[in-house]
Structures are given as C-alpha cells and as structure tokens.
C-alpha positions in Angstrom: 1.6 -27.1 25.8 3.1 -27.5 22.4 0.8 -27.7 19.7 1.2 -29.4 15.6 0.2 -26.5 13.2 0.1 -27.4 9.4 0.5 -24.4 7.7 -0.4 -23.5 4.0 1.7 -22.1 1.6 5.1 -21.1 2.0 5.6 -17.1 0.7 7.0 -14.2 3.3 3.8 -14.4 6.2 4.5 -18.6 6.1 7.7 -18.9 6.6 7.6 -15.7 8.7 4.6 -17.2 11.2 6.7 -20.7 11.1 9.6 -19.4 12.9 7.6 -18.0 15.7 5.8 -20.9 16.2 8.8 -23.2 15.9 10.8 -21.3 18.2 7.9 -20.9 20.9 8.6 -25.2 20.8 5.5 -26.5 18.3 5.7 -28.9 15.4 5.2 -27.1 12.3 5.1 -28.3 8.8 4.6 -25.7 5.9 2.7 -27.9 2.9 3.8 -26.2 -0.5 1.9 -26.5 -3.6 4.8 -25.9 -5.9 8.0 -27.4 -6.6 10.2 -24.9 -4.6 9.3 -22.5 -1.7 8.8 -19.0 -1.6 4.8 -18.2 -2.7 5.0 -16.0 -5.2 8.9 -15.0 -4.6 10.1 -17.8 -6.4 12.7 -17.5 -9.0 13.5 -18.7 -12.5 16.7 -20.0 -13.7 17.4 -20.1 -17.3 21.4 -20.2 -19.7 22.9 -18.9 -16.9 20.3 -16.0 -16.4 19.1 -15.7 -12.8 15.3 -13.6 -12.4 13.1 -13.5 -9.3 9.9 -14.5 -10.4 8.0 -12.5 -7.8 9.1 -9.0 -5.6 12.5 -7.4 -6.9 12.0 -4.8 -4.3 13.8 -4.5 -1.1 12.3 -1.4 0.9 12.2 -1.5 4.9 15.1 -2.6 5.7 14.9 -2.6 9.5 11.3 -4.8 9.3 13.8 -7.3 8.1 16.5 -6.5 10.8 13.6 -6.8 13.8 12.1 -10.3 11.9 16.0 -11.6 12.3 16.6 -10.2 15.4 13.7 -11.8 16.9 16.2 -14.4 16.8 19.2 -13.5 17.4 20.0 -13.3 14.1 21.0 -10.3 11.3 20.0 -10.3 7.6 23.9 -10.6 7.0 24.0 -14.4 8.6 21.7 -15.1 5.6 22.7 -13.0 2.5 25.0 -9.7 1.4 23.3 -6.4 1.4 24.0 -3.8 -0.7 22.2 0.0 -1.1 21.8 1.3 -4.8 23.0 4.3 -5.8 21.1 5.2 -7.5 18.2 3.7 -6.3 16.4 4.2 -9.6 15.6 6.2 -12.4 12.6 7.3 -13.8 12.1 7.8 -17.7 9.2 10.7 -19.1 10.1 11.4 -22.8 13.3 9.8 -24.9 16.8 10.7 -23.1 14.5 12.8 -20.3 15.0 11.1 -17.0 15.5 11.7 -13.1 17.8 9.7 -11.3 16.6 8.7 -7.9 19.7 9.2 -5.7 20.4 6.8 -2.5 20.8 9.6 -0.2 18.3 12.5 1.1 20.4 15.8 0.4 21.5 14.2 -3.2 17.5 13.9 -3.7 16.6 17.4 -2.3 18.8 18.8 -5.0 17.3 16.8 -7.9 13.7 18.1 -6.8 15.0 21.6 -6.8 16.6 21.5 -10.2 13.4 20.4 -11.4 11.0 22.8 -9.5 12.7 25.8 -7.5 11.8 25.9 -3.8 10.9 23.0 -4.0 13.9 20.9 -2.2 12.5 22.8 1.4 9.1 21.6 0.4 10.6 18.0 0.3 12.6 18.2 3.5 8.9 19.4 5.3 7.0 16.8 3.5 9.8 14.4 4.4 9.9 14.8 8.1 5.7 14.2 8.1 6.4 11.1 5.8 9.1 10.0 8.4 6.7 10.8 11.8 4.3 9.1 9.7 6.6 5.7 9.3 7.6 5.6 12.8 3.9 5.9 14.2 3.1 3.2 11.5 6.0 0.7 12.9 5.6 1.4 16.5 1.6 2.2 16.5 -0.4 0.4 13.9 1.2 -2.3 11.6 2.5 -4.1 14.5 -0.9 -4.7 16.1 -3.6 -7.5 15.0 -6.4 -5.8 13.4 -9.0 -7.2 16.2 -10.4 -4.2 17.3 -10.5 -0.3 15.9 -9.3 0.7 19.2 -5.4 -0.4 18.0 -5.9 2.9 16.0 -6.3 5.0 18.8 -3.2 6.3 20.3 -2.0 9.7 21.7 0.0 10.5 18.4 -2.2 8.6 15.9 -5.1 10.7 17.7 -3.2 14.1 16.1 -3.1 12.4 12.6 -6.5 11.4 12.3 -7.0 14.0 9.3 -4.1 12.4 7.1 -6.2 9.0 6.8 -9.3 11.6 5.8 -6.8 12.8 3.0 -5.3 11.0 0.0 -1.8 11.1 -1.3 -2.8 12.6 -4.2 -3.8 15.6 -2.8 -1.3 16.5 0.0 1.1 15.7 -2.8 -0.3 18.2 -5.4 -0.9 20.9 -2.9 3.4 21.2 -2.8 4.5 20.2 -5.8 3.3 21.7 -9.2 5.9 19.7 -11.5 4.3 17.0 -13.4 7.8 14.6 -12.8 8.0 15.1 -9.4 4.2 14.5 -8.6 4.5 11.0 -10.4 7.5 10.3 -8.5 6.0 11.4 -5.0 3.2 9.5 -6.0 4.8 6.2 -7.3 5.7 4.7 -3.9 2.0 3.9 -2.7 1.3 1.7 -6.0 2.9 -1.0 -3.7 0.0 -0.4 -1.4 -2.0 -1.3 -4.3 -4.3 1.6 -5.2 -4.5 4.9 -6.8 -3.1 8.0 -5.1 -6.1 9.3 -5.3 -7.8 6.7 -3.0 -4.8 6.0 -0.4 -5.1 7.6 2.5 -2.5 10.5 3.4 -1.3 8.5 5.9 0.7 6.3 3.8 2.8 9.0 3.0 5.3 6.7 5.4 6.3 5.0 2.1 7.9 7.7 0.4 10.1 7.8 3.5 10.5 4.3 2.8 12.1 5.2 -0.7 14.0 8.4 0.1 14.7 8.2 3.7 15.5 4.6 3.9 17.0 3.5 0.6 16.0 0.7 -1.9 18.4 -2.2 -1.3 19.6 -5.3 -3.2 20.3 -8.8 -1.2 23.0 -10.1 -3.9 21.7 -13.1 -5.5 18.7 -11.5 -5.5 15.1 -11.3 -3.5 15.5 -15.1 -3.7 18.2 -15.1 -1.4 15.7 -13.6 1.4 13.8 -16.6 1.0 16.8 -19.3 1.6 17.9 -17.6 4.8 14.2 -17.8 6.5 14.5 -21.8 5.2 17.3 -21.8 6.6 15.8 -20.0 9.8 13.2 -22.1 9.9 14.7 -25.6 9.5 17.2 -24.4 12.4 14.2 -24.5 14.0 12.5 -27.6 13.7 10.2 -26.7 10.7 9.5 -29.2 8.2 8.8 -28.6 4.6 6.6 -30.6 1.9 7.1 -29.7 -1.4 4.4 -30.5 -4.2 2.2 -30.4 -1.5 -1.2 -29.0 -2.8 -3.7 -29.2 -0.4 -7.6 -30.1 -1.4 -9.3 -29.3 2.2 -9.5 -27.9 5.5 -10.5 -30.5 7.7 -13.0 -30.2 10.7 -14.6 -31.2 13.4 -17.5 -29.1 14.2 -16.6 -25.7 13.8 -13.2 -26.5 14.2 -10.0 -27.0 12.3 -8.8 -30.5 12.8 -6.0 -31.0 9.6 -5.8 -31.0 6.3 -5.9 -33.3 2.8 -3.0 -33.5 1.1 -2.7 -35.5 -2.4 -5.1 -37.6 -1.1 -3.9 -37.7 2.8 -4.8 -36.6 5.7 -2.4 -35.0 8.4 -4.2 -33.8 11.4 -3.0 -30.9 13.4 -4.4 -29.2 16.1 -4.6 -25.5 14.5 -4.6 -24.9 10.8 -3.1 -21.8 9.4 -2.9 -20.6 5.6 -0.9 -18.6 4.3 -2.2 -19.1 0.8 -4.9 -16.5 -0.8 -7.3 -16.3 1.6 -10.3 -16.2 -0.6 -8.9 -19.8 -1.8 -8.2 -20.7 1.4 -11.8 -20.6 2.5 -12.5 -22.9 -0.8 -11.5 -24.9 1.3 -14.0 -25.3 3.9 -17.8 -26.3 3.5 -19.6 -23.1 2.6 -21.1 -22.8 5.8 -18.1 -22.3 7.5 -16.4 -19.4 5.5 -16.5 -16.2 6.7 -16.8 -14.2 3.1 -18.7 -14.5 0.5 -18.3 -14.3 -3.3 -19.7 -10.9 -3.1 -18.0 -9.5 -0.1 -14.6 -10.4 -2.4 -16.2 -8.6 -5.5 -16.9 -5.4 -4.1 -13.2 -5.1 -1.9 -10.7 -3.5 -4.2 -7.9 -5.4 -5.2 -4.0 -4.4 -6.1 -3.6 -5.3 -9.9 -2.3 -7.9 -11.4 0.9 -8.0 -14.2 2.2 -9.0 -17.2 5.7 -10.1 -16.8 8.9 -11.1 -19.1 12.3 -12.3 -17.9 14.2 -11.5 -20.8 17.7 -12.9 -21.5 19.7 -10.5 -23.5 23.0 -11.3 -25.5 24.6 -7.7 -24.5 25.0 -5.4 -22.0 22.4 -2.5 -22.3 22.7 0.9 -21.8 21.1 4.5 -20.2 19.4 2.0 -17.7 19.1 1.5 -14.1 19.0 -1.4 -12.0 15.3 -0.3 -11.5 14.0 2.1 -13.9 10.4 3.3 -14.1 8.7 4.2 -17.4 6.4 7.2 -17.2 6.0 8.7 -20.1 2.2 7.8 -20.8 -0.5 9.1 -18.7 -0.8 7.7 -15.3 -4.3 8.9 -14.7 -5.5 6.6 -18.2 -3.2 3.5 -17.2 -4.6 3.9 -13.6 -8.5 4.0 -15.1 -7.7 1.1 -17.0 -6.8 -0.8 -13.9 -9.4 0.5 -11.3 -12.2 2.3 -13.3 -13.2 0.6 -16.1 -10.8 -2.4 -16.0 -9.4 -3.3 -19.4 -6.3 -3.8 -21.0 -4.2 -0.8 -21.1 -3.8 1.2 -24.3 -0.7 3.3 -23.6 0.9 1.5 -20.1 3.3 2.9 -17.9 6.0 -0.2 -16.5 8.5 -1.1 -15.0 11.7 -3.0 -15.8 14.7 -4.4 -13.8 18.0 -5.1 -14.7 19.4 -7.2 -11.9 22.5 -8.3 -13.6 23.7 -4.7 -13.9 24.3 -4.6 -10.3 24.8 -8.4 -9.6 27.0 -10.8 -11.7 25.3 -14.2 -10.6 22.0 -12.9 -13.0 23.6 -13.3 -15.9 26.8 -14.9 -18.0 29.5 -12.5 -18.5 28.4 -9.8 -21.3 24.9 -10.5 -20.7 21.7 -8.7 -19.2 18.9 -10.0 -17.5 15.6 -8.1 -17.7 12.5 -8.3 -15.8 9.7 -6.4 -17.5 6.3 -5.8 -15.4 3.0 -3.7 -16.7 0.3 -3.5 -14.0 -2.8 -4.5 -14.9 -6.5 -5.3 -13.7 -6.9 -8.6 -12.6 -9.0 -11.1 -14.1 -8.6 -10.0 -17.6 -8.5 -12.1 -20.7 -5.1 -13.5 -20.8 -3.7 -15.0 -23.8 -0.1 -15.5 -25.9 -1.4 -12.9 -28.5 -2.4 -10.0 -25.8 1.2 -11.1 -24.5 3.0 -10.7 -27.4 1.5 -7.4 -28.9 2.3 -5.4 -25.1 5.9 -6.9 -25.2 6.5 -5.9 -28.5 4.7 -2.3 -27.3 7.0 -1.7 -24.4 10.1 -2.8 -26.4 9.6 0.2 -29.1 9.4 2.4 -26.0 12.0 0.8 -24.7 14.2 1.2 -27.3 13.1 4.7 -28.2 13.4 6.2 -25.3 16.8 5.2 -23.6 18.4 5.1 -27.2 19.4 1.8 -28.3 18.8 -1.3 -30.4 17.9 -4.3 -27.7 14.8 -6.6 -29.2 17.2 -8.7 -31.7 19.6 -9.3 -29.0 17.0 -11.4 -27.5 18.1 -14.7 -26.2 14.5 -15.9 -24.7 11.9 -14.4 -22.9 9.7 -15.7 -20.6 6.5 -14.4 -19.6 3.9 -14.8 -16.7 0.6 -12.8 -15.8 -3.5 -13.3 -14.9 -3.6 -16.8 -15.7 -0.5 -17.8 -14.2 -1.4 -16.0 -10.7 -4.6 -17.9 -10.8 -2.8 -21.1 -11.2 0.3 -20.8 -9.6 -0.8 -19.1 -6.3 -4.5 -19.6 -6.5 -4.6 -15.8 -6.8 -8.0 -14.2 -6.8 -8.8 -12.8 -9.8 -5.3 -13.0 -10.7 -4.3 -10.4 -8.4 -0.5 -9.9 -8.1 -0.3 -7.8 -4.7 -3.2 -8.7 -2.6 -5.8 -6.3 -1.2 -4.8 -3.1 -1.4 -5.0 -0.8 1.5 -7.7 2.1 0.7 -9.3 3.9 3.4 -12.1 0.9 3.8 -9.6 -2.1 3.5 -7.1 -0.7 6.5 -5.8 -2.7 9.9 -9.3 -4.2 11.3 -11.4 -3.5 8.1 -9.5 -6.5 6.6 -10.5 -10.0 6.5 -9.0 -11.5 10.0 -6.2 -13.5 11.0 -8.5 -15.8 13.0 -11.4 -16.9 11.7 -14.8 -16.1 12.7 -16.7 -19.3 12.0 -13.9 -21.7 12.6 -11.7 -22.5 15.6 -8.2 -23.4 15.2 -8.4 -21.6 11.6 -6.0 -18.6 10.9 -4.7 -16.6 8.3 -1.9 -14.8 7.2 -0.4 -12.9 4.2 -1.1 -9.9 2.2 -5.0 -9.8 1.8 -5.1 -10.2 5.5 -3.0 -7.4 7.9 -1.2 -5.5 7.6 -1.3 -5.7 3.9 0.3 -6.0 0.7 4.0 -6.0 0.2 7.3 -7.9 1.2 7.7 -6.3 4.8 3.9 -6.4 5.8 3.8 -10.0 4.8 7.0 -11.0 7.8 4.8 -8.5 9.5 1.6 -10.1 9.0 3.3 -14.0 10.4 4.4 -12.6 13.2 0.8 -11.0 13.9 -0.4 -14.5 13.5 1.9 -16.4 15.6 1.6 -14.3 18.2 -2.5 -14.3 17.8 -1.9 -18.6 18.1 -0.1 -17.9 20.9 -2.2 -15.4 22.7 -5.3 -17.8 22.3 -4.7 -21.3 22.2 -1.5 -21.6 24.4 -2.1 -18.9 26.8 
C-alpha cells in the first residue's frame, strides 16, 4: 500500500532514499531548508566563476553507476564524465612534488622512483586494498547496520585481523619513505579519522584512489546533484525549497508529520536526512534515542575553513587537485583530534576546477577552492579567517613558484559557524562521523529509530558513513529498511 513520506533535507542519502521510495510508487516530498538543493553539495556562483560549495571529489565511480542503474539509467544521461590525469599532485617542500598518475603501472613507477622495491610492495598492498573494496561493496556497506551478524561472512571471517589493525601501521610496515606514507595514508582522511585510529580494513580506499581513478563530472560535483533532481522529479518527487522544518510530529511513539514555517504536513513515515543529532532536536526529549553525551564522546570527522577564490590569471605548477604536505601531519592531526585547537602549521588542500573545466571560470581566469581541516566547534571568526588565508597563500605562493594573492578578484569563505548554520552541523562538523573501529556498520546511530515508529534516518553520521558514495549508499539502505518494515 503506498505510503506519503516527508523527508528532510535534500544532500546525497535524500535525494538518494527519494528515488527508491518514489519508484516503489509512494508520495514523497523532500522539505529543504535552503534556497537550492543539494545539503552541503551546493554551489556558489560568482563573475562568471563557478565553485562547489561542498564535495569536489568524485571517487567510486561504479557506486554511482549501480545508484543509476537501479533505474535504468547511466551517470552519462545526467552529466559528462571525465578521469584526470593526473589525478592529483601532492606538494612537500617548494618545486618538490609527486604527481598522482590516473593509471596503476604509471603509479607503481612513481613509488619506485621514490623508494626502490617499493613499486612490488605497492602492487601486493594493492591487490589486499582491492580484495578489501570488493568485500566492502558486496559484504558490508551494502547491508543496514541492524545486527553485527552483517559482519560475519565466509571472506570477511579471513579479514577479521585488518579491522584489529590501523592504516597507519600496515602502511608503515612497507613503506619507509616519508612522501609515500602520507600519500598511502591520505585517502582514509575522507573516512574522517587519523590513520592511526582507522581500521586496516579501510585500506579499500586507496584502491579507490589508485585502482579506480578520481573523476570529474564537467560542470562540476553540482552537476551530480541536478541529475538525481532530475531522477527524482521523473519520478514523482516533489521538492520545497526554503523549507526549514521546526518539528517532528507524533502521535504516541510515532511519527505522524512535520512543521514547516509554521505548517503542518502529515505523512505516514518521517525520514531525515539532515544531521541526525539535529534531527532528534526535533522530537520531545523523551523520544530521542542519544543523548548530549552519547554525541560528545563519538568522534567526529573535522570540520574546514574554506575560500572560493576568483583569480584574474591562469596559475601555474598546479593540479586540478593538489595536496599540500609540507608541514607535519602528525601536529595538524593533534590539533584536530587530540587537543583540538586551531592549527599552527596546517596541511590543505586546494582545487582548481577551471583548469580542467571552462564553465568555472571566464576565459583567462582561475577558480580556486582552498580547504584546511579543522576541529569542529572552534571559535570562528573574520580575523582567524583572514590570518590562515593569508598563511596558506605565502605557502602557496612559495612553494609552487609564483605571484597569485594580488590577482585576487574576491574570495569567499565558509567554515565552523557556517556548518552549524547552514546544515545544522553538529559541532560544525564538515564530514559526519567518522568511521573508527567503535563507530563502524551497527555501532552507528540507526537508520530506524529506537523510540519512535515511522522515524528514520539517513546520511553520513548514520551507515555506512561519511563521504559522497556512502551517503547514495546510506538512502538506498533506508528505503529499502521503509520498505522491509512498513510495506512488507
């Protein structure tokens, strides 16, 4: 029997979960708090300069080939794919970089020009990062986080020792070269904890990044976004925009609708995917399933400082992506999870869309995106903003060899307060919950809740976790949990 489901929020899981359920012939209606739809993938437009405002990433490129093909579609009917090359490069000291090739043999040579013997060491630790991916697709990220027995499977079984393990160590144990460690070891930070503290397991991302390829949708991550709208509406969805919504409605212990602006529009199931810990603001306080201090203890992905940056020039000895590690990792990364403060020497991270696609930018022009992690919930003001931008810039500039801060156009920027306001981020977080040993598959807070019936959840602090492909992951999950228990 077809149900109405108002849904909350509209990033990757929303949209994601609404196609499901539209297709499986219920009346869904995503309620938006923003102006335009995408969460936190929303982008900024600005002279003719183009930036996403969220992910600039585009790993897993088959989770978004099995998300379209679930119906009948391909990425392709919604945007042009392209695969860099190189994928990105990675700066240490002024004019001392590695270039990130898009192919496997072009990478094993780069490792062994750094470190000899170690290209074979790469293929070996390659081939476990790739067994690990295809166990993770076809075992584990596919499955609801209800019960730890999803974990138990003949080959998972075999593994149990790499979730026991940490990247950082399997990692160290091969490579001896400072450069290639921090490469090896950069892919988890989307997972959103330290090396150190991710289980060996997760090794399946740096097959992600080698094996599979970083990609670019042209027109950028935005682009992503339109096609699922247009997806969705194909569908039947309906969208409200400037939609906030001030409560979960119930009955009971169950979810009857929500208030928006004021009004009410029942449903009969509720699901959010806006921060979860927000989300459950939204209840009485008897009926959430966390409390304040279950969300202080978990261990959150950081949060950023970000600048879109309109530049009147082209700019040189850059990537498209290009990663800058030549400060510690080890002090950045106490900074974030140790003793959070703000950063005295910062690795980041900057991306320069325009130099692969001409829509970012006028003619002659470059469009930067500048992001420093950081721990969320710290003091966030225009000063602290302006004394790290003018920080990375020097570095900038000295390292890859060129004059760039007075050919400045604007700059925008966005971080800890603007997460908090925008997305209703906890703590400012800009990646969700990371997934540590103790915050993996059913050890994170559930798509269904406990206390309420009707209620579910989706997104990036729920399952699988944090990042782009996890989030169509994670609505899927959900829609099929809706359908699993309410229509079946």
């Amino acid at each position: 029997m077809p149900k109405t489901i108002n849904i909350i929020g509209s990033g990757f899981s929303s949209l994601a979960a609404s196609c499901y359920l539209a297709q499986a012939g219920h009346t869904v209606n995503i309620f938006e708090k923003n102006d335009s739809l995408g969460g936190r993938a929303r982008q900024l437009k600005r002279d003719g300069f183009t930036f996403d405002i969220g992910p600039t990433w585009y790993w897993m490129p088959d989770v978004f080939e099995n998300f379209f093909g679930d119906f009948g579609k391909k990425p392709s009917d919604y945007y042009k794919l392209i695969k860099m090359d190189p994928a990105y490069r990675v700066y240490f000291e002024k004019g001392e970089f590695i270039e990130i090739a898009g192919n496997l043999e072009a990478i094993y040579k780069t490792f062994e020009n750094e470190q000899a013997g170690s290209a074979e060491k790469l293929r070996k630790f390659i081939k476990t990062a790739r067994d690990n991916y295809e166990i993770a697709i076809k075992d584990l990220v596919y499955r609801p986080g209800v019960s730890p027995l999803e974990l138990v499977t003949p080959d998972t079984a075999k593994r149990l020792g790499r979730f026991f393990s940490n990247i950082s160590s399997e990692v160290r144990k091969e490579f001896s070269n400072p450069k290639l460690r921090q490469i090896l070891e950069f892919p988890v930070l989307f997972l959103g904890a330290k090396p150190s503290d991710t289980p060996a397991f997760y090794s399946f991302m740096n097959y992600a990044d080698f094996g599979l390829g970083t990609w670019h949708p042209m027109g950028g991550m935005y682009e992503v976004i339109e096609g699922m709208k247009k997806l969705a509406e194909s569908l039947g969805v309906k969208f409200h925009l400037n939609a906030p919504v001030e409560k979960i409605l119930t009955e009971g212990k169950k979810a009857t609708g929500i208030i928006v602006n004021g009004n009410t529009h029942a449903s009969d199931i509720v699901l959010s995917g806006a921060d979860y810990h927000h989300s459950e603001q939204l209840l009485p306080e008897n009926l959430r399933q966390y409390s304040e201090a279950y969300w202080d203890r978990k261990t959150f992905a950081p949060s950023a400082l970000l600048f879109y940056v309109g530049f009147d020039k082209k700019l040189n000895n850059v990537s498209h992506h290009t990663l800058f590690f030549d400060s510690k990792f080890e002090e950045h990364a106490k900074d974030i999870y140790d003793e959070p403060k703000w950063p005295k020497d910062p690795l980041f991270y900057a991306s320069f869309p325009s130099m692969t696609d001409p829509v970012c930018a006028p003619e002659g022009k470059e469009a930067g995106i500048f992001l420093i992690p950081l721990a969320p919930d710290l003091e966030d003001t225009v000063e602290l903003r302006e004394h790290y931008f003018d920080l990375i810039m020097a570095r900038f500039e000295k390292l890859t060899g060129q004059h760039a801060k007075n050919n400045i156009i604007f700059k925008e920027s966005f971080s800890v307060k603007d997460f908090k306001e925008a997305y209703n981020s906890y703590k400012g977080n800009a990646y969700g919950m990371a997934n540590t040993l103790f915050q993996t598959a059913f050890l994170r807070p559930k798509l269904k809740s406990k206390k309420v019936n009707k209620l579910y959840f989706t997104g990036q602090l729920t399952v699988p976790g944090p990042g782009v492909p996890p989030s169509l992951i994670s609505g899927k999950l959900t829609a099929g949990l809706i359908e699993k228990n309410e229509i079946h």
